[in-house]
C-alpha positions as CSV (number, residue, x, y, z in Angstrom):
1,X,67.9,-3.4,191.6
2,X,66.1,-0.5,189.6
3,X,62.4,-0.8,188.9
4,X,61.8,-1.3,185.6
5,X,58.7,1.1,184.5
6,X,57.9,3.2,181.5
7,X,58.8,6.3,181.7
8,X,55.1,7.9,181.1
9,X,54.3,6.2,184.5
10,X,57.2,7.1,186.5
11,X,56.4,11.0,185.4
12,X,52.8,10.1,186.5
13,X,53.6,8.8,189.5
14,X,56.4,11.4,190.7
15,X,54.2,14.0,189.9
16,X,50.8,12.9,192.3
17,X,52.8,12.0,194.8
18,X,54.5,15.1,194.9
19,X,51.4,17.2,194.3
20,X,49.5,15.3,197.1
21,X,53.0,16.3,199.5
22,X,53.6,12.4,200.1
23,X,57.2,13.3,200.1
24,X,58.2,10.1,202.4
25,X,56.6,7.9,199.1
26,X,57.8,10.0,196.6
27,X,61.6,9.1,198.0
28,X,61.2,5.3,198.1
29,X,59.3,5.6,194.6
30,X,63.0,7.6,193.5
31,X,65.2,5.3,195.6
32,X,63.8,2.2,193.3
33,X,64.4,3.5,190.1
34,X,67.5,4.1,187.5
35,X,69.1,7.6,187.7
36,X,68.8,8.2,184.0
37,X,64.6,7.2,184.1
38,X,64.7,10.0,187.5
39,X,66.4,12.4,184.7
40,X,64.0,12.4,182.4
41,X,61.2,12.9,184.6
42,X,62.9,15.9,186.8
43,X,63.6,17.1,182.7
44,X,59.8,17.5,181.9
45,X,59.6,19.3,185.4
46,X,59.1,22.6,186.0
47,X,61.5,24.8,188.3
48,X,60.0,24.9,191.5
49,X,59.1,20.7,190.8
50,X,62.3,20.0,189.6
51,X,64.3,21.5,192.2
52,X,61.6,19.8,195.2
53,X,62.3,16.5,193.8
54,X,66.0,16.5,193.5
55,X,66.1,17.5,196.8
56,X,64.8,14.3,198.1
57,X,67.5,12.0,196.8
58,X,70.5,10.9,199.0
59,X,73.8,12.4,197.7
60,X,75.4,9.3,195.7
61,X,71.7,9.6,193.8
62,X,71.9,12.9,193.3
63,X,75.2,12.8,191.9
64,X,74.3,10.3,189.2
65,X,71.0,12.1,188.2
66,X,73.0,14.7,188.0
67,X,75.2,13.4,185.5
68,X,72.3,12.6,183.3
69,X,69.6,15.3,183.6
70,X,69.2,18.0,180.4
71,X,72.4,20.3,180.7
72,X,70.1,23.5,180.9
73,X,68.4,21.4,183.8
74,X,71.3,20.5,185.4
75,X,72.8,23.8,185.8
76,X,69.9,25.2,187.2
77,X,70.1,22.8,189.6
78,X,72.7,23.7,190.6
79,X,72.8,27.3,190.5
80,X,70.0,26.4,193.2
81,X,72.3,25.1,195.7
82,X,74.7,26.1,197.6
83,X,78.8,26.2,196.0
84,X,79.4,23.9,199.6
85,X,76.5,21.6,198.4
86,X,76.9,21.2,194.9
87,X,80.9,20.7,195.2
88,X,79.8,18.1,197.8
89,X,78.2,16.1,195.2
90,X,80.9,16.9,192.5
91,X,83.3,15.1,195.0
92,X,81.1,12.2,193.7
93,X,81.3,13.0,189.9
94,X,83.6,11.7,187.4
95,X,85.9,14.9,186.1
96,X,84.3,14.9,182.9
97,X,80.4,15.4,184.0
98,X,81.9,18.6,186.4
99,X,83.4,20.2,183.7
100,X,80.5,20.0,181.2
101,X,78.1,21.6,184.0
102,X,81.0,24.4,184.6
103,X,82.1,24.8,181.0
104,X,79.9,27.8,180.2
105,X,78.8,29.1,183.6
106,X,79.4,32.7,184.2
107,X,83.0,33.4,185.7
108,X,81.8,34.2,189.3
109,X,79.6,31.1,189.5
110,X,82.2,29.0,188.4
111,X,85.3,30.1,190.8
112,X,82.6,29.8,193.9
113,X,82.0,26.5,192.9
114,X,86.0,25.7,192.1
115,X,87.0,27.0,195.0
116,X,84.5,25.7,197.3
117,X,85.8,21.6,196.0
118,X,88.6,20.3,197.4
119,X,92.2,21.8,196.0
120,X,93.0,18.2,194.0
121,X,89.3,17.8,192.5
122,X,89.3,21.8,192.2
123,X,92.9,21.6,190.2
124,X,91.9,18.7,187.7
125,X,88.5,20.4,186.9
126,X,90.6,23.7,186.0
127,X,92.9,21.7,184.0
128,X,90.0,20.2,182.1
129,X,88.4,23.7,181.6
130,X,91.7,25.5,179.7
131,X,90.7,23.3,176.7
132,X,88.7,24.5,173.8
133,X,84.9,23.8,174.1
134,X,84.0,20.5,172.8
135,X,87.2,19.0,172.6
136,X,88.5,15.8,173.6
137,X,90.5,17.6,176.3
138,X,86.8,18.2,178.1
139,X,85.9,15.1,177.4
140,X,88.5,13.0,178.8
141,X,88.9,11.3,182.2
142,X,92.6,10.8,183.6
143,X,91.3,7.2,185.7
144,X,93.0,4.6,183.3
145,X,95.3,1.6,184.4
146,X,99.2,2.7,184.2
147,X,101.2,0.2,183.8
148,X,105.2,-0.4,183.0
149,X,106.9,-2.5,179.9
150,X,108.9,-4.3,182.2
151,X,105.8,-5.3,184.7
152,X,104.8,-8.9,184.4
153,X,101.2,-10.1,183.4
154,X,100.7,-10.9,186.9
155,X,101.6,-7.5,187.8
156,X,98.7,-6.3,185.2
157,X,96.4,-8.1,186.5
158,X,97.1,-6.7,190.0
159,X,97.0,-3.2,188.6
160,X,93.7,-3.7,187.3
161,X,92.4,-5.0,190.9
162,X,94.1,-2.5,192.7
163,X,92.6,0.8,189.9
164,X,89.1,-0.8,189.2
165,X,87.3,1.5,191.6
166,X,89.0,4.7,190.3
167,X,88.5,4.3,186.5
168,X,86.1,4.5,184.3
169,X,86.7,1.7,182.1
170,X,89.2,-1.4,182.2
171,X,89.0,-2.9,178.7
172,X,92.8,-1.7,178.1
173,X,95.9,-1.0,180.4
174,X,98.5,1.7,178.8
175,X,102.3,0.7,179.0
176,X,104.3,4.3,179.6
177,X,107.7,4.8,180.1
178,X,109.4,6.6,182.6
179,X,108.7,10.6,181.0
180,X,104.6,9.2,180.6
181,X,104.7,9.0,177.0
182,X,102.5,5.7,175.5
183,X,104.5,3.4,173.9
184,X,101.5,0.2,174.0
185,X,98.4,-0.7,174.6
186,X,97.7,-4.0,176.5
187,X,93.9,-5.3,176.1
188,X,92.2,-7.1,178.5
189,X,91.6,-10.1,176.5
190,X,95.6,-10.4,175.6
191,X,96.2,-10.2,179.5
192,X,94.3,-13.1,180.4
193,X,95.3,-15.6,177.7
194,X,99.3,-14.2,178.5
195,X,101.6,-16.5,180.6
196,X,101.4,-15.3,184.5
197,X,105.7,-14.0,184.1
198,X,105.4,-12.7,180.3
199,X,106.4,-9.0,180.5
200,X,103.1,-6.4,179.6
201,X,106.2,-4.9,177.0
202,X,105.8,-8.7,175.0
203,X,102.1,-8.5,174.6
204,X,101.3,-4.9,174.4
205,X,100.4,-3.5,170.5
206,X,100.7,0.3,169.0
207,X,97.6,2.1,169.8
208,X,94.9,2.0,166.8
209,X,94.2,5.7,167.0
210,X,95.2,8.6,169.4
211,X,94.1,12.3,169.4
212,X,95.3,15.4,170.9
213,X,93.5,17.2,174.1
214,X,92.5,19.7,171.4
215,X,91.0,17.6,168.8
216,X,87.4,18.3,168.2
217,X,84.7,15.7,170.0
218,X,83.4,15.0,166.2
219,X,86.4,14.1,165.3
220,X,87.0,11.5,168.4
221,X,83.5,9.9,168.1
222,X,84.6,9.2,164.6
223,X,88.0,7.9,165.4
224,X,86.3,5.5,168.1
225,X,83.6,4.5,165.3
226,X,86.0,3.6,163.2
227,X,88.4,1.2,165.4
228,X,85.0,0.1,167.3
229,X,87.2,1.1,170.3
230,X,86.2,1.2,173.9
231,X,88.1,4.4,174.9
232,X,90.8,6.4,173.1
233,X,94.0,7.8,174.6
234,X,94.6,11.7,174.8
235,X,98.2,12.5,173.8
236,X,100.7,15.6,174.2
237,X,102.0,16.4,170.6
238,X,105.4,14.8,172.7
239,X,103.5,11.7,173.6
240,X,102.4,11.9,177.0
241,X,99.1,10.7,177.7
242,X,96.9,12.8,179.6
243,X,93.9,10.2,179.9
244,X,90.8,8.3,177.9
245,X,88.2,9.4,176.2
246,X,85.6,6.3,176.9
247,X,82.8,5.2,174.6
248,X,80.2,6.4,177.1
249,X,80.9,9.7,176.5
250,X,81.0,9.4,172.6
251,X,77.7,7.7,172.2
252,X,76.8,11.1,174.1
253,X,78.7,12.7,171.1
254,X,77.5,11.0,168.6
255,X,73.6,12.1,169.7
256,X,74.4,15.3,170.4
257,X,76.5,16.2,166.6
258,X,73.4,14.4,165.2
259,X,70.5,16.3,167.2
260,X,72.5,19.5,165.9
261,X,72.7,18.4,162.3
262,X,69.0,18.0,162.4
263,X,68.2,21.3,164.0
264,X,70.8,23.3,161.4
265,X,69.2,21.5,158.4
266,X,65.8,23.0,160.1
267,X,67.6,26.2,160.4
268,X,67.8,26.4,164.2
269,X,70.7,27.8,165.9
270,X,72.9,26.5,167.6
271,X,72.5,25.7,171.5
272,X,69.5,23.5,171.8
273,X,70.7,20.3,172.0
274,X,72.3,21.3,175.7
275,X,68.4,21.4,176.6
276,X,65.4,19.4,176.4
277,X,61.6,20.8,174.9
278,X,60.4,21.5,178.1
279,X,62.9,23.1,179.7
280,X,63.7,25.3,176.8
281,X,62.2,29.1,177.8
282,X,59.6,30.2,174.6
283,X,62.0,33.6,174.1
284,X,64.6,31.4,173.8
285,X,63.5,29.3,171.1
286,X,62.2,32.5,169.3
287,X,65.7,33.7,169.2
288,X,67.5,30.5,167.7
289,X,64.4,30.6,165.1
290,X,63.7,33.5,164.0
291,X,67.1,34.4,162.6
292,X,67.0,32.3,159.5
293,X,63.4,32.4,159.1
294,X,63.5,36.2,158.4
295,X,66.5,35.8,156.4
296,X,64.1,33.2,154.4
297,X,61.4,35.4,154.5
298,X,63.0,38.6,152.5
299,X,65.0,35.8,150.4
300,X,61.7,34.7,149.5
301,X,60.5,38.1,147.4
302,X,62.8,36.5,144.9
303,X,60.1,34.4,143.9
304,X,57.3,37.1,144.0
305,X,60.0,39.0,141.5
306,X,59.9,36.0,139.2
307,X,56.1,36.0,139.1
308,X,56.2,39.4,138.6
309,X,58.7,39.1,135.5
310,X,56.2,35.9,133.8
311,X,52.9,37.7,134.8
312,X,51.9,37.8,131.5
313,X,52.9,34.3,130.7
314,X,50.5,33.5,133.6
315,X,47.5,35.3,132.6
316,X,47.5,34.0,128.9
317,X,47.4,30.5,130.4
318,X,45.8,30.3,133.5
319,X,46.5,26.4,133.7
320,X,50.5,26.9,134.5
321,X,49.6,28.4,137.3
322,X,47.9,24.7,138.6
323,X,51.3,23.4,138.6
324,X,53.4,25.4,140.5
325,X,53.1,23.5,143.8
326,X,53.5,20.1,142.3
327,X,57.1,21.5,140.1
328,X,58.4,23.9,143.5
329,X,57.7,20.9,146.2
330,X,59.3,18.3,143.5
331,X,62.6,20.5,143.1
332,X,62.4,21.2,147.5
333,X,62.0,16.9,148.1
334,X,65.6,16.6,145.8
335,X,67.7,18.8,147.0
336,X,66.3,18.5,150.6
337,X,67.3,14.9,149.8
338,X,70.4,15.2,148.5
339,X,71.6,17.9,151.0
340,X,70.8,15.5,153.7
341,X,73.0,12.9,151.9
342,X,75.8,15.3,151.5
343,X,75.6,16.4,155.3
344,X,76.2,13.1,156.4
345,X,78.5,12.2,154.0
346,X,80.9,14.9,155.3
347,X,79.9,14.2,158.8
348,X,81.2,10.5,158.7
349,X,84.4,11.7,156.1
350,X,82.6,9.9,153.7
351,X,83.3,12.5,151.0
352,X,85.4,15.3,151.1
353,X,86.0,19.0,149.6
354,X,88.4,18.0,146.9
355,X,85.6,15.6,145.7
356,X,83.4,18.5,144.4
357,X,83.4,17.6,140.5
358,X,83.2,13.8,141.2
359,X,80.6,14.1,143.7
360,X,78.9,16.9,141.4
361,X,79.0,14.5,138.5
362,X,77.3,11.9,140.2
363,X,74.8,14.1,141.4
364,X,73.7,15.4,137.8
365,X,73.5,12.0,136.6
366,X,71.4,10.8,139.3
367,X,69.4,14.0,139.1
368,X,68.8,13.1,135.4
369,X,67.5,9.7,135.8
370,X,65.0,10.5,138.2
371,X,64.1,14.0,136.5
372,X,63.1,11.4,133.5
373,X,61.4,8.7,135.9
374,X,59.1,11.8,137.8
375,X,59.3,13.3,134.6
376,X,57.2,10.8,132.6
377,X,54.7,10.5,135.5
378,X,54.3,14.2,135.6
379,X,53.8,14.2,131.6
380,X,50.6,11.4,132.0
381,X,49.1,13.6,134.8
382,X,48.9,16.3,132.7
383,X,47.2,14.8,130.2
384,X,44.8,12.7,133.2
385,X,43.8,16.4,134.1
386,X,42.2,17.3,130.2
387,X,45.7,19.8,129.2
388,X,47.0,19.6,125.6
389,X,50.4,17.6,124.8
390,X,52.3,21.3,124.6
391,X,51.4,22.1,128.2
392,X,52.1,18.4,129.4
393,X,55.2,18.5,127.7
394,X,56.3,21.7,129.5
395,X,55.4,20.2,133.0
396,X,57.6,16.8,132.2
397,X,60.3,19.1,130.9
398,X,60.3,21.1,133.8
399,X,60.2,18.4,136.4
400,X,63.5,16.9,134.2
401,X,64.9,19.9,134.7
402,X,64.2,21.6,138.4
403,X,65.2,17.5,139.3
404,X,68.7,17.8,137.8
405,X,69.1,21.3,139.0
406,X,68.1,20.8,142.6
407,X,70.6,17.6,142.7
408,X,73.6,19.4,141.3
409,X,73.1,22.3,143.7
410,X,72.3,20.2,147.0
411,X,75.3,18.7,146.5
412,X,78.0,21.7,145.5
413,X,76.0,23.9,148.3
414,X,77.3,21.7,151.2
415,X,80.8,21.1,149.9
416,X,81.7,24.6,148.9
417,X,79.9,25.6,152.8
418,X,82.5,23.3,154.2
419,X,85.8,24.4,152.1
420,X,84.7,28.0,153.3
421,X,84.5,27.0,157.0
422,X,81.0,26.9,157.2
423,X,78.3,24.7,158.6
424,X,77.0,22.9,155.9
425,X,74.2,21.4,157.8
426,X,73.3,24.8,158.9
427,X,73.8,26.8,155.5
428,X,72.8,24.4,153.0
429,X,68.9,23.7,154.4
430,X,68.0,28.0,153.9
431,X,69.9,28.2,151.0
432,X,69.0,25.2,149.0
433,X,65.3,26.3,149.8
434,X,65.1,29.4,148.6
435,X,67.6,28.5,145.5
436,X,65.1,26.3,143.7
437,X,62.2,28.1,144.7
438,X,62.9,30.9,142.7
439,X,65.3,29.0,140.0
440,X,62.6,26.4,139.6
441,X,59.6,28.5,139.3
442,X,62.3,30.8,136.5
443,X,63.0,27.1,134.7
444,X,59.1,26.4,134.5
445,X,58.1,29.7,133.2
446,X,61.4,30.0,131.1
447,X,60.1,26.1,129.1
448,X,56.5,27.4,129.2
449,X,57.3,30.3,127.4
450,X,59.3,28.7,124.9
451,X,57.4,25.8,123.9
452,X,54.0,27.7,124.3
453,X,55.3,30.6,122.8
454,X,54.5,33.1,125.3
């Protein structure tokens, strides 16, 4: 049984017994704990540490560590040993984890690795590997219970027995025909309550959802959401299944599309979510950054140019000026806001592109409301800080507006980004930012000058 420990003093611990050289201790400390806590601590590793430690655990450890250390970690793992090594411990690896360590390996790396596995294991990783990138053709396994129409319960039941230490998950048997297409789906809980003779054909139902080896992993985390399924079948466009996609590997899915959604509304390339913080080189994370941030850095003479264009407004009344923070972060928080509502919207399938004007409608209104609400607040700080009614009035006007403006943009930004093919979660953020900093600070200036008379 795995010692249960935080992880803090597991890291501790691994690292003064390895510093010390108490190599002996250091493996019975590893051999009492979970693979996935020995991940996270060989994550936060350097190199040389990383690669010492690993080397200590016996192969069947090893080959479930492997399966859950950082992906940037794991490969250089493995670039570390040899290709007779590290297909050694791929012999003990589910399909799935091997082609995800493989998938974007350079070409000679990757054959002396394939062709070092044995010719079955070496055959089904290829097959796995002529999918597209983050489909469900990578993700799935081909262990799942195969059964017949015209097999009995009993004959189920024995199936299961007889494939339970082959497959990954046993919650549902698959009733093909003779050619391998799916014609049912048999759950567990209908087997055991079914009569001992009653043929699986009787009991078994039409599959609640099914995808194709190339749909997209977003797509089949969303499917499996959706049914609250505990694996999904991968079809031919004829019907022949292929294999499962199982819910441990979408709840991997799910964290992974979310992480990225995160960094892209951040503005960070894509990429890091196949690595942890640590183990992330500094030049690397310049790269994904700085991209974007110089593109938001020369977007951002826009609002010097508007500056520029009211200076005169500005120097007459020096007390506009105080307010520009308070108006430019206002108009940021709402459409930061909504852009982050309309990302996930279109994540989950929530909304979709031919819901611009509906979804755009909504947006204005709600924009409205709490342009008045901030609005009115803004008005009475004004007056709190000694200005006239004229300037005050300016500032709640302004907040109305830069409110309802930011709204209807941070939600038409995304959806137009995603009816173009783009990433909204990566386009919107930059975009949105530099929008209604230089609209907002216009609409300020544009009120001030009106109502002031500038």
């Amino acid at each position: 049984m795995a010692t249960v420990v935080s992880l803090e003093q597991l890291e501790t611990q691994v690292r003064a017994t390895l510093e010390d050289g108490r190599l002996d201790e250091l493996r019975g400390l590893l051999a009492e704990h979970h693979p996935a806590d020995i991940a996270d601590v060989i994550d936060r590793l350097d190199d040389d540490e990383q690669a010492r430690v690993f080397g200590l655990l016996p192969p069947d450890q090893a080959a479930d560590v492997l399966s859950e250390t950082d992906l940037d970690a794991t490969r250089a793992l493995v670039r570390k040993l040899s290709p007779e090594a590290a297909a050694a411990l791929f012999q003990l690896m589910s399909t799935d984890d091997v082609v995800e360590i493989l998938g974007e390996d350079i070409p000679e790396a990757q054959q002396a690795l394939l062709r070092a596995m044995a010719p079955g294991e070496a055959r089904d990783v290829r097959r796995h590997l002529a999918f597209p990138a983050r489909s469900a053709g990578r993700l799935m396994t081909e262990g799942f219970v195969r059964v017949a129409a015209e097999q009995s319960a009993a004959d189920g039941l024995a199936a299961l027995r007889q494939a339970a230490p082959e497959v990954e998950t046993l919650s549902d048997l698959y009733v093909l025909d003779g050619g391998g297409r799916l014609t049912g789906v048999v759950t567990l809980r209908a087997l055991l309550v079914a009569p001992p003779e009653q043929p699986l054909g009787a009991i078994a139902t039409e599959p609640e959802a099914l995808v194709t080896p190339d749909t997209d992993q977003e797509q089949v985390a969303r499917l499996v959401s959706q049914y609250d399924l505990l694996a999904i079948p991968v079809v031919t466009a004829g019907g022949v299944m292929l294999g499962v996609v199982t819910i441990d590997d979408v709840v991997d899915v799910l964290v992974q599309e979310g992480s990225e959604d995160v960094l892209r509304l951040g503005a960070v390339q894509e990429g890091a979510t196949d690595e942890s913080y640590f183990t992330t080189p500094i030049r690397r994370t310049i790269g994904r950054r700085v991209g974007w941030l110089m593109i938001l850095f020369l977007t951002g003479t826009f609002t010097v140019n508007v500056l520029g264009w009211f200076e005169g407004a500005l120097e007459q009344i020096v007390a506009l000026s105080f307010f520009i923070p308070l108006l430019i972060g206002t108009g940021g928080n709402t459409g930061a806001q909504t852009v982050s509502t309309m990302v996930r919207s279109l994540a989950v399938g929530e909304i979709r592109p031919r819901d611009l004007w509906r979804v755009v409608g909504r947006e204005l209104l709600s924009g409205l409301l709490l342009g008045a609400l901030l609005g009115a607040a803004a008005f009475g700080l004004a007056l709190l800080l000694g200005n006239g009614a004229d300037l005050a009035l300016v500032v709640g006007l302004t907040v109305v507006a830069i409110c309802t403006w930011a709204n209807t943009i941070g939600a038409m930004v995304p959806l137009l980004a995603y009816r173009l093919g783009l990433d909204p979660a990566l386009v919107s953020a930059p975009l949105i930012t530099t929008l209604v900093d230089a609209t907002g600070l216009a609409i300020y200036l544009l009120i001030a000058s009106s109502i002031l008379g500038l």
